[in-house]
N, C-alpha and C positions, 0 to 999 in steps of 0.2 A: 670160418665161424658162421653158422648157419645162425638163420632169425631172432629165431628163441633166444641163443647166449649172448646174439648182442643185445636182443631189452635187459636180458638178466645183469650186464656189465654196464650197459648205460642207462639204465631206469630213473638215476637219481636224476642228471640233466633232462632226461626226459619226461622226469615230474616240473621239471622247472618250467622247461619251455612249453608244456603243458599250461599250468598255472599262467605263467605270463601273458599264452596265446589268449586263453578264455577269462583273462581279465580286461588286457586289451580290449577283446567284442565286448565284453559285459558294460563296460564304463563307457565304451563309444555307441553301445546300443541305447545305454541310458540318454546319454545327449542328445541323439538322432532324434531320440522319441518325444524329449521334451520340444525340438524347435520343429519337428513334424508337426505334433499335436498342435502346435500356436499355431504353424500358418495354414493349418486344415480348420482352424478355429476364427480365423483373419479372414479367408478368403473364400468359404465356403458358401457366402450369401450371393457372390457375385460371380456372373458367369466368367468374365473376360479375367479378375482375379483369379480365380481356381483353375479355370486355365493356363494361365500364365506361372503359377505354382508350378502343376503338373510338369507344362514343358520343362521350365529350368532342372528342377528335379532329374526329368528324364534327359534331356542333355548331359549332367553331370554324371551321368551312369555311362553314359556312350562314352566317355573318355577312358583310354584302355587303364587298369589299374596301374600299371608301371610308369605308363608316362605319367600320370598324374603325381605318383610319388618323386619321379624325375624331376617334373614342373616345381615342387615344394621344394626339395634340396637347397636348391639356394635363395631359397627365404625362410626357411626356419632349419636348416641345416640336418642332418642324421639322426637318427634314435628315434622316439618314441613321438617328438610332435609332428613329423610327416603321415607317420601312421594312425594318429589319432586324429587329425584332419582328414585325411584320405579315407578312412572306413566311416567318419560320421556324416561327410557330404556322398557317400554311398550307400549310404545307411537309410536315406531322408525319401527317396520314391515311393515305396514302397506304402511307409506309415504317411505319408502326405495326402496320398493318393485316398489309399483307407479311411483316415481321417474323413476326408472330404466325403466319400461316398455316403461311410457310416451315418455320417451330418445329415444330409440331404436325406439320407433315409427317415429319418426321426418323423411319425404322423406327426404332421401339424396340427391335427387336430389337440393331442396331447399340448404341444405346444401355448395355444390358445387361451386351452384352459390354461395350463399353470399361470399364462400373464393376467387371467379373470380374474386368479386368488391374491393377484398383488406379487408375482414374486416378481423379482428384478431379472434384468437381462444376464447376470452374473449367475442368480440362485436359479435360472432357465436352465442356462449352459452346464452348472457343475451338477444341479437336480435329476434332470431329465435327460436333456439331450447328451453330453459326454457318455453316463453310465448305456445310456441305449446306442449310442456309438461305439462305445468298449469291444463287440465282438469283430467288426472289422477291421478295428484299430489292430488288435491283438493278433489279429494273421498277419496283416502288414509286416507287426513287431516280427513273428515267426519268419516271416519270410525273409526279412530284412537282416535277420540274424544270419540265414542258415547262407545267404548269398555273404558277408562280411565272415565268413568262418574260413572261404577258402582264398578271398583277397586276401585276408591278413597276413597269409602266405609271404604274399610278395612284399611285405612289411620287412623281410631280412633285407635287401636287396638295400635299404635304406638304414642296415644296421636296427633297424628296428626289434621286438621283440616276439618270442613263439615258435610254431614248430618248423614256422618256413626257414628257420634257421639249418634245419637237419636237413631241410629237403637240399637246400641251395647247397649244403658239405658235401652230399651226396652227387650231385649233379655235377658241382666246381670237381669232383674225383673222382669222373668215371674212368672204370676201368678197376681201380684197386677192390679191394676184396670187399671192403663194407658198403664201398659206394650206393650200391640198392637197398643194402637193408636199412640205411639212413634212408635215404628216399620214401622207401615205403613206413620205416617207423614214423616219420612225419605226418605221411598223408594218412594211416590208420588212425592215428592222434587224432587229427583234425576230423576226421567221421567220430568217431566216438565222441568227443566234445560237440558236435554237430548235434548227434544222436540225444547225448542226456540236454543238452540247451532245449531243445526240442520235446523230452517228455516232461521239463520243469515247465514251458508253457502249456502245456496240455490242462498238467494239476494247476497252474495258476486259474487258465482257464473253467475247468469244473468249480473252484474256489470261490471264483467271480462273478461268473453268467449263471444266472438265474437258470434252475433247466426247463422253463417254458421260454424264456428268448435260445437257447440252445436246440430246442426243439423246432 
């Protein structure tokens, strides 16, 4: 059975695992972004804070994906909560880091004024500085996606859900006839999912950013 006829026999699970994969990142990307955004929002005034962000962030990137889903197994057991912990504390450097930078970026002068006219430190943050934050925030997001598309991979390994299901069938039987064209219908999945994630932020992007801050 060459390539072609097996998508054409197995399409429907590999719409599934499809789906599955890209709602896993989609709903861990959401979380990631919300508790990035707070503590690029927390700790961007203070140097030894924002530092201290960053490291932990980047320390929890250095732990290899597998063993970290290892580590979880026996405390939240197989399926989907190993995998949704593991890709959201993966998920978090990238937009923490952005966050922060974004922040620091914002003219203070802007700043100044807006506290001249009366606005509070709340109507600063969600006025001014977030929105003029938003375009490094949003590569973060890109970046943070496109690195948790191919962890999640290794989310089978934990019974988890997606396409690293095929790849692992493929691998756990080498040798027999489909073993590769599992392997590779996986990791093709996972580019393509990679791909359209990647041109839905682009359009978010032109949607969102002004084109003189894009410029």
């Amino acid at each position: 059975m060459n390539f072609w006829e097996y998508l054409g026999n197995q399409h429907a699970q590999l719409l599934v695992d499809a789906y599955q994969h890209a709602s896993a990142v989609f709903q861990c990307m959401v979380v990631a972004t919300l508790i990035g955004v707070l503590v690029g929002v927390v700790t961007y005034r203070t140097e030894w804070a924002a530092g201290l962000a960053t490291t932990a962030t980047t320390t929890l990137l250095t732990v290899p994906s597998l063993a970290m889903i290892g580590l979880l197994i026996p405390i939240v057991g197989l399926g989907v909560a190993p995998t949704v912990i593991a890709l959201t504390l993966y998920g978090l450097l990238p937009i923490v880091r952005n966050a922060i930078v974004g922040l620091r970026g914002v003219d203070p002068t802007l700043v100044d004024a807006a506290t001249g006219i009366g606005m509070s430190r709340v109507m600063r943050l969600t006025r001014i500085e977030l929105p003029l934050a938003w375009p490094p925030i949003l590569t973060g997001i890109r970046v943070s996606t496109q690195m948790l598309m191919g962890i999640a991979a290794i989310a089978a390994y934990a019974s988890g859900p997606g396409l690293g299901n095929e790849i692992f069938r493929g691998i756990s039987s080498l040798g027999s006839k489909n073993a590769l064209n599992q392997v590779l219908a996986g990791t093709l999945g996972i580019i393509v999912l990679a791909l359209l994630f990647d041109a839905a932020y682009v359009l978010i992007g032109r949607l969102t950013i002004p084109r003189g801050i894009r410029a």
